[in-house]
N, C-alpha and C positions, 0 to 999 in steps of 0.2 A: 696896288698890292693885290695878287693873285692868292687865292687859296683853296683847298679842297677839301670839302669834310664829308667821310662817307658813311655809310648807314647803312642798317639791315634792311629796311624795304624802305619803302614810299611813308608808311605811316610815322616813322621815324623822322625821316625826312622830312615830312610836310609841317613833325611838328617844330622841328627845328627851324625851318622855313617861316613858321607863323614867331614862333618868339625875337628872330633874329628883326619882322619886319612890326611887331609889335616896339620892339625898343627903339627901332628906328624915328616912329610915330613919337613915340614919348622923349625920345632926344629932339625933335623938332621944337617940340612945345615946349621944352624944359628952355632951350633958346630963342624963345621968342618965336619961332618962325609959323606958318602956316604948313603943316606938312603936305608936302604934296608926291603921290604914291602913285606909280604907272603898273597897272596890272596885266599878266601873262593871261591868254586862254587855255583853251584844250582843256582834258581830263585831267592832266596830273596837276594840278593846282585846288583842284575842289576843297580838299581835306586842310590841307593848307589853309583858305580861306575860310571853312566853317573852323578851325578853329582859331582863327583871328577875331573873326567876330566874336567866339565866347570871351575872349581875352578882352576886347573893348570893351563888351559890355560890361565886364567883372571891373574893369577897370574904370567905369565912367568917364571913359576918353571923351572930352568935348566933339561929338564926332560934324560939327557942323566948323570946327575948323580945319579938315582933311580934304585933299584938292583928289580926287580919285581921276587918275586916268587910264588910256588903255594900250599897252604896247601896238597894238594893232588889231584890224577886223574885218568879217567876212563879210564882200556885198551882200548880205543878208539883212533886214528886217532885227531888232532885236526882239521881238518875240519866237524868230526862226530857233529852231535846233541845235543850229552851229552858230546862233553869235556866242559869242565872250564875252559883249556885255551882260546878255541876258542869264549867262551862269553866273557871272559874277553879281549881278542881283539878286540872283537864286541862293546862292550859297555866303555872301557876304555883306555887298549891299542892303540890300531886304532886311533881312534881321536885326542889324545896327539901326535902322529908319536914317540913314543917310538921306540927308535932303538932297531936293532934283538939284540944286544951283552947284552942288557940289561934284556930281556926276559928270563927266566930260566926256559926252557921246559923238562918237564919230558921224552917227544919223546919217548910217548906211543905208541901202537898200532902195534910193529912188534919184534921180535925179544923174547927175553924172559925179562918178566916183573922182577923178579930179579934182574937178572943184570943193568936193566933199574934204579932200585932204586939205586943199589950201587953206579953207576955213579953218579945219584943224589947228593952224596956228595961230587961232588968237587964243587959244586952250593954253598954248604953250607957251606963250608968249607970259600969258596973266600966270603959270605955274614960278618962270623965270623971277617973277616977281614976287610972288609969294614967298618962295624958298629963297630970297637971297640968290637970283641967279643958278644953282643948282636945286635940279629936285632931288628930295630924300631919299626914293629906293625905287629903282624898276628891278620891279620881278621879271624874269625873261624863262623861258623852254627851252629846248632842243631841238630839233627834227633829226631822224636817219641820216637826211643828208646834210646835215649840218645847217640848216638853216635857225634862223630866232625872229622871234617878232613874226613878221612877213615879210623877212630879207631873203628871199629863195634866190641857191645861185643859181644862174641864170636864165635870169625873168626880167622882166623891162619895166624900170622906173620911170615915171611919170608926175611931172612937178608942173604946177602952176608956172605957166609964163617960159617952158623950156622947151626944148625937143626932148622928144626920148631918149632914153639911156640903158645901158643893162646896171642892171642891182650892183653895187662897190661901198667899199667902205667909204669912200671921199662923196658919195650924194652931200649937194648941196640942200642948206635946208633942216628944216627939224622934222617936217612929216613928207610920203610919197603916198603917190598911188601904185601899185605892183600888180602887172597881168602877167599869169600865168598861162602862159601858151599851150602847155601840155592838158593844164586842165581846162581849161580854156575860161576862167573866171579874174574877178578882180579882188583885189585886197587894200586893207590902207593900214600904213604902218608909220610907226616913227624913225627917225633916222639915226643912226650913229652918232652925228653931229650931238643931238638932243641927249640921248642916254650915256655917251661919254663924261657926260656934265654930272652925270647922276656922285650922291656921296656913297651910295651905297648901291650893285648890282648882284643880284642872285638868280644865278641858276638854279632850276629844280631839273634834276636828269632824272627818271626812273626808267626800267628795261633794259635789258639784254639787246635790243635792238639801237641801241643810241653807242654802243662798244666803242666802235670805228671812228664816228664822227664826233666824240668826248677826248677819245686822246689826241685825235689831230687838232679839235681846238687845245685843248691844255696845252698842246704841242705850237699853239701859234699860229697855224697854217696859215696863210693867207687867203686860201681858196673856199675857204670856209666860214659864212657871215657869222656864224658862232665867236668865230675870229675877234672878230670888230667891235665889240661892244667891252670897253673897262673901266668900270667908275673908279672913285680914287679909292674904293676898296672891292674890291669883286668876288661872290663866294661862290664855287661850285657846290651844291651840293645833291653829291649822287650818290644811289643805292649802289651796293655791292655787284651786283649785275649788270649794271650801268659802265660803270668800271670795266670792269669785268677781270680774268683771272690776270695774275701778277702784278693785279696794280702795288707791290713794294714796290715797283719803279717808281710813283710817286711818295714815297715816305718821307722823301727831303723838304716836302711841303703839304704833307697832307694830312689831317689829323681823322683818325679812324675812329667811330662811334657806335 
């Protein structure tokens, strides 16, 4: 099930984004399960995350049974600037005092990115299991050019044990490695396979610049990794700008906030 719910800005948005993946948590635990949560990077998530964190803590979520993971991350160090992990310590982790066993670090930045990813699955492997075979919620992005996670089209995936490939929704596998040629760096991401599992997928779209590449995903594209990711409930939720003008074209399924 697709749906889209829009908002006046980011703050609206993020907070709707934090209660939707707060109840998530708490329907995990109300069923027995170990919740297990794959987290977006970048900017627009921050606000989102610090207020999930107040919500656990007000909540006394057992937070030492929550399997935190990461959609994807930069060969970087996570003390670097541009990890996602390391924001999402800053702004979520951190404050809740998530224990380390529970953090699921990709433990970028030495070594060969490759291998980095393969190991990745036994993160994913142990999530499979916690959750009942699906995990509870991957938070996902946007990019301009429609990319999610670090599924850029076309960039070249890189799996343990394969030849290269370009980026598609049919990667084998739960995690890749992805070089980006233009920029000429590496990334590690999860794969379709893995977050299609997911019970619950939310986009967070904010800006005026994501216009183009939000209606062609809504629209399906298949050119578009935006495309490729739908749990068995999937929520857009973007700002007004995001959108952008005449979105009544989605009225048929979109509820406005």
């Amino acid at each position: 099930m697709k749906q889209v719910r829009v908002y006046a800005d980011l703050e609206a948005a993020s907070e709707a984004a934090s209660g939707l993946a707060h109840d998530a948590i708490r329907d995990a635990l109300a069923a027995g399960r170990g919740p297990v949560v794959a987290l977006s990077g970048g900017g627009t998530p921050r606000e989102t995350y610090r207020m999930l964190a107040r919500a656990i803590l007000d909540d006394a979520v057992p937070v030492d049974r929550i399997l935190w993971l990461f959609g994807d991350e930069r060969w970087v160090p996570r003390g670097h600037a541009r990890s996602n992990e390391g924001m999402a310590r800053e702004t979520l982790l951190g404050p809740i005092r998530a224990p380390a066993s529970t953090i699921a670090s990709w433990e970028p930045g030495e070594g060969d990115p490759v291998e980095a990813a393969g190991r990745y699955r036994e993160w994913t492997e142990r999530a499979r299991t916690r959750a009942a075979g699906r995990p509870d919620l991957i938070l996902l992005g946007l990019g301009a050019d429609g990319h999610t996670a670090s599924l850029f089209p076309g960039a070249t995936a890189h799996i343990r044990g394969l030849e290269a490939m370009p980026v598609a929704a049919g990667l084998p596998g739960d995690t890749a490695a992805v070089y980006l040629s233009g920029g000429r760096e590496w990334r590690l991401t999860l794969c379709p396979v893995f977050m299609n599992d997911a019970r619950r997928v939310i986009f967070l779209v904010a800006g005026a610049d994501k216009t183009a590449a939000l209606r062609r995903v809504l629209d399906g594209d298949p050119q578009l990794p935006g495309s490729w990711v739908r749990g068995g409930e999937t929520l857009f939720l973007a700002t007004a700008d995001a959108l952008g003008p005449g979105r009544e074209d989605y009225r048929g399924d979109a509820r406005f906030a």
